[in-house]
N, C-alpha and C positions, 0 to 999 in steps of 0.2 A: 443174739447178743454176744458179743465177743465177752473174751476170758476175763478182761482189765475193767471190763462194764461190770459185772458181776459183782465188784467189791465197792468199797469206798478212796478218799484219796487218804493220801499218807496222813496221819492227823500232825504229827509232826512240823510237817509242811505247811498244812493249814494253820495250825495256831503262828506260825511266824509270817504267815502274811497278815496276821489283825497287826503288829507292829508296823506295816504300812498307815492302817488308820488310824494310829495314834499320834499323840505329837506330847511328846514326855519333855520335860521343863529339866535344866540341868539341875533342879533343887530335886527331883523326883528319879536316881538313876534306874535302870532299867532291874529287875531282879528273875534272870531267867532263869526258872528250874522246869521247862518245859521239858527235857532231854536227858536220856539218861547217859547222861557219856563224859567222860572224861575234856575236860576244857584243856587241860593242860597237855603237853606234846610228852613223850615218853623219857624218864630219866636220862640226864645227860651222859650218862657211861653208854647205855642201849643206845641213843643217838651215834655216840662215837663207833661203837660197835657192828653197827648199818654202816656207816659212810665209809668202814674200812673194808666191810664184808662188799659193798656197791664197789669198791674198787681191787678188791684182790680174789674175788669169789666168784668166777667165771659163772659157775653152776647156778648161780642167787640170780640169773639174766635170763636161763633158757627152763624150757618146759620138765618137769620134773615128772615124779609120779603122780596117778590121779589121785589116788588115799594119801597122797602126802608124805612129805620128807621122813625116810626111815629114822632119822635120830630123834626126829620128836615127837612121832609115834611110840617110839621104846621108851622115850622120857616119860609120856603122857600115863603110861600102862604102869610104869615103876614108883611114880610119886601116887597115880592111883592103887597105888598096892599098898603104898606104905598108911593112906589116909585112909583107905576103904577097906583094905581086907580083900581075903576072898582070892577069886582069879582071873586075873588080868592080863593080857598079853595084846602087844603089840599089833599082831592078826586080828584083835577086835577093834581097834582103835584107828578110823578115818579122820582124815586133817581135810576141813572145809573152809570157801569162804566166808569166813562168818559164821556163828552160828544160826540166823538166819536161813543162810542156807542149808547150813543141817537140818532143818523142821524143814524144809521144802523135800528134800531129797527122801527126808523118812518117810512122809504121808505118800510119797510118787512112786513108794516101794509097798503101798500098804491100801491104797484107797482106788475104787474103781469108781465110775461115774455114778453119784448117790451116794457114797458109803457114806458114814458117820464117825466122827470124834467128838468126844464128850469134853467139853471146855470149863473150866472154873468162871464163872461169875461175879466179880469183874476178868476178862481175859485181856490175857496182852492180844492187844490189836492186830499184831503183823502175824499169829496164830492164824487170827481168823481171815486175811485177808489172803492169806497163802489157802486154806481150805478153798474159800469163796471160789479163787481164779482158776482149781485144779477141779472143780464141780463136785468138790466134798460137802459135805453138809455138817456145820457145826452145832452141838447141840447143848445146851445152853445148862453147865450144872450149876445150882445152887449154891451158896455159902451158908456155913451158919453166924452168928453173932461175932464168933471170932475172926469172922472173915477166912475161915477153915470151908475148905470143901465138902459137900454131905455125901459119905461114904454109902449111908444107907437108900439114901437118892439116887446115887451111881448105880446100883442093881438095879432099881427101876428104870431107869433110864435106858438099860443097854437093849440093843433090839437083835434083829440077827443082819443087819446094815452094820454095825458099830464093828468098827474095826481099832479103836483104839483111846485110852484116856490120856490127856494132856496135863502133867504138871507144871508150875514154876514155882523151885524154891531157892531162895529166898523169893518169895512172889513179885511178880512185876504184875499189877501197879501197888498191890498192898501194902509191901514190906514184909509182911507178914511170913516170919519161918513156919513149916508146916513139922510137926511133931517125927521122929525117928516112925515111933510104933502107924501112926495115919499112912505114912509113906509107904510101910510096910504092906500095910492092909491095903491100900489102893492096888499092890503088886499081887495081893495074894487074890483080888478080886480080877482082876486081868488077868492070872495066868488062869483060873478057876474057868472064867470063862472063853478061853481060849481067844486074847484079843491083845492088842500090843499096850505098857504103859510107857509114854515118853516124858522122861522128865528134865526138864530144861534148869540144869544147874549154872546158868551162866553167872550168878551173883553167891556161889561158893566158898569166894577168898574171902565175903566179907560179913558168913555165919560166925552169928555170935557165941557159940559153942565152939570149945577148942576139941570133943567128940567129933566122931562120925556123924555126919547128919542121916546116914540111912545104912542097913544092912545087906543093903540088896545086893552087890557083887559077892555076897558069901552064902546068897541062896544057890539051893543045887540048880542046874539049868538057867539061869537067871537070864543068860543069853537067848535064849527063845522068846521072852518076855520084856524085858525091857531093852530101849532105849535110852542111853543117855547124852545130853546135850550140853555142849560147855565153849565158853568163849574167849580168848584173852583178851578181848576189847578193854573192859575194865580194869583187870589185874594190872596188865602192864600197859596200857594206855596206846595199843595198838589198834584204835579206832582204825585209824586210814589204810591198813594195810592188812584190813581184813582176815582175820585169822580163827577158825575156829574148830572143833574137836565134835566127834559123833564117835558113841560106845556101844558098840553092841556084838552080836553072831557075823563070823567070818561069812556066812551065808548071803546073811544082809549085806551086808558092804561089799558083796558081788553086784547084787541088787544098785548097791547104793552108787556103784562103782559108773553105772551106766548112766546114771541121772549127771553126773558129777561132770564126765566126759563130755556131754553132751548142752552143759549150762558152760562152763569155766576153765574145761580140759584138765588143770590140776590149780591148788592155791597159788597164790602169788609168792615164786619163791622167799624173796627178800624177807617177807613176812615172815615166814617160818622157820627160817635162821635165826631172828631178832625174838621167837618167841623162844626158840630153843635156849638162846641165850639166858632170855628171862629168866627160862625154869630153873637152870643151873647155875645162878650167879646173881639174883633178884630175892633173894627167899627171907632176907631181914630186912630189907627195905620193903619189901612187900606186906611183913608183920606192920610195919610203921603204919603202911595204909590202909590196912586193916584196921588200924586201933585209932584212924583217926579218923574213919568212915564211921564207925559204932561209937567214937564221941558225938561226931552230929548227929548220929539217931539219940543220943541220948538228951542232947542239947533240947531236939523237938521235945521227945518226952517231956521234960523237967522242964522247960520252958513254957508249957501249952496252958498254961493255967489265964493268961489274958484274953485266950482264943476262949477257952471254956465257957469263960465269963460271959464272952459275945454271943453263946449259942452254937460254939463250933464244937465238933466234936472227932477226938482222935480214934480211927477203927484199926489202925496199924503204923506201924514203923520200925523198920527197919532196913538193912544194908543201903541202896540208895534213896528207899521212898518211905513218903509218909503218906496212911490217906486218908481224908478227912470227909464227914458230912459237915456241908455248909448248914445256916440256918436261916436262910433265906426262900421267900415266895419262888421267885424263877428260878426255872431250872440253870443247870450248872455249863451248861454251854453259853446264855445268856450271861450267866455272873464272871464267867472266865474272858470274854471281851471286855467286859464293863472292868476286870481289873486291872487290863493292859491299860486301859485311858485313863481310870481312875485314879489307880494307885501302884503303877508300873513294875507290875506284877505278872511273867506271862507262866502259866501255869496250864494243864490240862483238865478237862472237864470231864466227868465219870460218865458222860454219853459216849465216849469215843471209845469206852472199856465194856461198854453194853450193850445189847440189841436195843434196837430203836425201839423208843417207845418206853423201857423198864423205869420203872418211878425210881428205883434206888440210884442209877446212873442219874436221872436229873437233879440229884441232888449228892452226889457226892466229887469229890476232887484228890488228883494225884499232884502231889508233891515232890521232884526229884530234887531230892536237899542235897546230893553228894558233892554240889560244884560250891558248896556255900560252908565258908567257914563259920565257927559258932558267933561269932559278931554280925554275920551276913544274917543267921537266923533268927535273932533277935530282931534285926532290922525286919525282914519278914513274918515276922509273927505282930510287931509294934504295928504295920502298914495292915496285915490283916484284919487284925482286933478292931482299926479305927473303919475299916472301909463299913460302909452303911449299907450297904446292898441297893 
């Protein structure tokens, strides 16, 4: 079996081909929160800011370093000094495409054929599908009620295969921010047992705590033990130009250095000019989007009282997502077609966040509410409430 057999298809992908088998009425528009990504193109100053850098920035054209542009490497290290504490420097800090590709490039530094990573329950997909294709084996951890990962499962879980635990916080698909002290202890259970924790902070800018969300850059050694992973798809809405951050030991990212060569040579400069910019010249506009991301998480909250009524119920929400059990007989792959044609709704189904088969995944559903202002939500909760299953 080849490497690409091994997993699934993109689910992304798939749920936009059931909008081929729909046929939605101009009275009925389309309400996509299938994706979590910014619809909109990046501030028109950062636009201007590209198109002058494409034309007076020789360097923004040709091959750079593989860890990426030294000034936003140092940006990266200095603003994580100033939010996290601790110690940071430039030497730890890799500029990837994507972060995507940072989770590829970690586990290719970390996993031999069989090893294990310990995954949250519902996992972000592209997690697993990156294990599947490298012949990792991903090993399926529990939540509890809060949709909080089981700390005390994690010990049981680890074998002498496991080579590392997998965070996301703010959670993708949950929402769900995971506590300072859990985050902690997840660390203090990885370095105990001599195994890597990586935590994917790609949705950081839009923790609803103006706190630190963890203290882990001011543990001693901290670089032995964790990874961290971060993106600016979101922040500054640099989807297309792929840009993203990996944190850890100078050691690693020798490691990491070799994977990186060897996928993409180095990021796409242009990218990494427009995010440097960002850091240094976006920091109040980027509050705004902040405060206007954690209004529609709130909008869900406070609004979900119609959904309640239906039998739906909210297990989390925050930064881009909400996510819900449905209350419905069929499972949640079945209900998430039936809402494209029904009530033009494309949304994703809690099978695509779970190992086939888990009765939780057939009935629960992710919600990426960030493309939807608080008007659009009400419209999506009025459409939910009425759908009949």
């Amino acid at each position: 079996m080849t490497r690409t057999k091994t997993t699934f298809a993109p689910p992304v992908m798939e749920a936009r081909r059931w909008l081929s088998e729909a046929r939605l009425g101009p009275d009925m528009p389309l309400i996509n929160v299938s994706q979590a990504a910014p619809v909109d193109p990046p501030v028109l100053a950062m636009r201007q800011e590209i198109a002058r850098l494409a034309v007076e920035e020789p360097q923004a054209h040709l091959y750079g370093p593989v860890l990426g542009l030294g000034g936003l490497r140092e940006e990266v290290a200095a603003q994580w000094l100033t939010a996290y504490g601790g110690e940071i420097g430039a030497s730890r800090v890799a500029i990837t495409s994507g972060c995507n590709e940072a989770f590829c490039a970690t586990i290719a530094t970390l996993l031999d054929e069989g090893d294990e990573v310990l995954l949250p329950v519902p996992w972000y997909f592209n997690h697993k599908m990156a294990l599947d294709m490298i012949g990792g084996v991903s090993v399926p951890l529990p939540v509890d009620e809060a949709m909080l990962p089981r700390l005390d499962l994690a010990e049981d879980l680890i074998t002498d295969r496991t080579r590392a635990i997998a965070l996301v916080s703010p959670n993708n698909p949950t929402g769900v921010e995971y506590p300072p002290e859990l985050i902690g202890a997840f660390f203090d259970l990885c370095q105990r047992r001599g195994i890597t924790l990586i935590l994917d902070e790609t949705y950081r800018d839009f923790h609803s705590s103006d706190a630190a969300p963890h203290d882990l850059f001011t543990r001693p050694d901290w670089d032995q033990t964790l990874v961290q992973l971060y993106s600016f798809s979101k922040a500054y809405r640099l989807t297309g130009h792929r840009v993203g951050a990996l944190v850890t030991s100078p050691a690693r990212l020798a490691e990491v250095e070799k994977y990186l060569d060897t996928v993409t040579i180095c990021p796409a400069q242009l990218g990494q000019y427009a995010a440097l910019w960002g850091m240094q010249n976006l920091g109040e506009w980027l509050a705004g989007e902040r405060a206007e991301i954690l209004s529609r998480g709130r909008a869900i909250r406070d609004g979900f009282g119609p959904l309640q009524a239906a039998g739906w119920r909210l297990r989390g929400a925050g930064a881009y997502f909400a996510y819900l059990d449905h209350p419905f007989d069929a499972p949640s792959d079945q209900i998430a077609r039936r809402l494209v044609a029904e009530a033009g709704i494309l949304m994703l189904p809690g099978t695509m966040f779970t190992p086939e088969g888990d009765a939780n995944g057939q009935r629960q559903m992710r919600v990426a509410f960030a493309n939807l202002d608080t008007d659009g939500i009400a419209g999506m909760i009025d459409r939910l409430a009425g759908f009949s299953g």
